[in-house]
Every structure is written in C-alpha cells, then in structure tokens.
C-alpha positions, 0 to 999 in steps of 0.5 A: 725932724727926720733922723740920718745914721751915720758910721764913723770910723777914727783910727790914730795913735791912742792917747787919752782922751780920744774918745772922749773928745769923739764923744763931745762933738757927737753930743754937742750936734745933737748926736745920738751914739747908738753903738760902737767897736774901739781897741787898741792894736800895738798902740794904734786906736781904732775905732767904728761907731755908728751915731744918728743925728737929725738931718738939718744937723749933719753937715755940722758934725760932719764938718766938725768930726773932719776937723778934728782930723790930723796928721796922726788922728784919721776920721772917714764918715759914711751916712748909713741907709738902715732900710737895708736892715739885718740880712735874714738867718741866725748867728752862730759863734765862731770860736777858733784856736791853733799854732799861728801861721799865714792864711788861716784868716784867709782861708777862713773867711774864703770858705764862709763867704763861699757858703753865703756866711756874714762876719758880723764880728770878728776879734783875734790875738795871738799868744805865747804858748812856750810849753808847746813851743810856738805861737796859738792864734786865737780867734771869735767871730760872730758870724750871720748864717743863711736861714738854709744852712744849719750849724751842723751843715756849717761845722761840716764844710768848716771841719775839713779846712781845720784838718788842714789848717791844723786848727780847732774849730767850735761853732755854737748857736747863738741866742736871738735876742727878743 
C-alpha cells in the first residue's frame, strides 16, 4: 500500500484532551504521526502535524479529522507532496532580543526572504523588563540558509537592520544531523 503525508493544523480554544482525541482518530485509521508543532497562545490552541497514512485510508481520517471540527475547534487538512524534499543550504539559528515595538517581525522576515532565506521554525514571547522599564521581545528561529551565503555574510546584512530596529541579533550554525 502506498503511503500519503498529510498536514494537518487544529487551532481551538485549549482544553484537555484535545491532542489526544487528535491523537485517536490518527491511530485509530492507521496513521503514523511523524512529527508536529503545538502551543498555547493566551488560551488559544494551536497546533500543525504532519501524519502519514496509506492511501485507501485517507478519505476515512480525512472525513474523521472534519468531524471532529466545531464551533470553537478548526481542523484544515493539506496532503503533503514530500517529493519536494528539504531546499539545499544549511540551518543557522536565529537568536533575537530588544525593547518590543511594531514591525521587527516585519522587518526581519522582509530582509531574510530578500536574501533567499527560509524560516523553518520561528517562536518568540515577550517579557516584562521592569528594571529597564519596558517590554523585551524575545525571539528564535531556525532558518534554511542558501548553500552561497555564509553565516558571516547573513550576520552582515542582518547587523545593520538591528542597528535600526535597536535590537540584538546573534546567529550560530547549526549542526546537521547525520
């Protein structure tokens, strides 16, 4: 039988169980859960996983994942074409710390999608810094760097946009596995 991945994302009100019953109705149509994201975001759930099940059995679980869908629980399905694969470079971890203001996301990301730079992973919080009077917005993101550019050369674009954005900046290879 031939095998289908496919991404799932549930976001919801968070409340016990949730991943769980996810996790039964993947299991209970022969679905392989092979790897996933969750958090809760100011009592929201949200979560991406990716399952790969045989072919015959996907409307099934398919069907199933939609029902379990309400008015405060949101399931969208996408079948994966992992043909594609992992785009050639290396990862470099993206650590990011500064006084919270609007658009350093914004900027970030603009300037990393204008060198050809993937965001493979991205997680930030902010947090009181009431010695220093404010708000620091923390970030980390593992991103795919093209196989042309360097660390060196990405820390070099990215340090003139943290002089602006009054932010730290660090990058740091990151280890392959293998």
């Amino acid at each position: 039988m031939k095998k289908q991945a496919i991404l799932i994302t549930v976001a919801g009100t968070d409340r016990p169980g949730m991943v769980s019953a996810l996790a039964g109705v993947v299991s209970a149509h022969g679905g392989n859960w092979l790897e996933s994201r969750m958090a809760n975001l100011s009592g929201q759930f949200a979560g991406i996983l990716r399952v790969e099940v045989d072919e015959t059995r996907q409307p099934a679980l398919l069907e199933a994942l939609q029902a379990m869908e309400s008015s405060s629980y949101h399931v969208t399905l996408l079948p994966v074409d992992e043909s594609d694969g992992v785009p050639a470079g290396h990862d470099v971890e993206l650590t990011l710390l500064g006084q919270d203001h609007p658009g350093i996301v914004r900027d970030i990301t603009r300037l990393l999608a204008q060198s050809g730079v993937s965001v493979q992973a991205f997680d930030s919080h902010l947090e009181d810094a009431s010695m220093a009077g404010g708000v620091l917005f923390h970030a980390h993101a593992l991103l795919r760097v093209p196989e042309h550019m360097s660390t060196e050369e990405l820390h070099g674009q990215l340090h003139g946009l943290s002089d602006s954005l009054m932010v730290d900046i660090q990058l740091a290879d990151r280890e392959q596995a293998g």
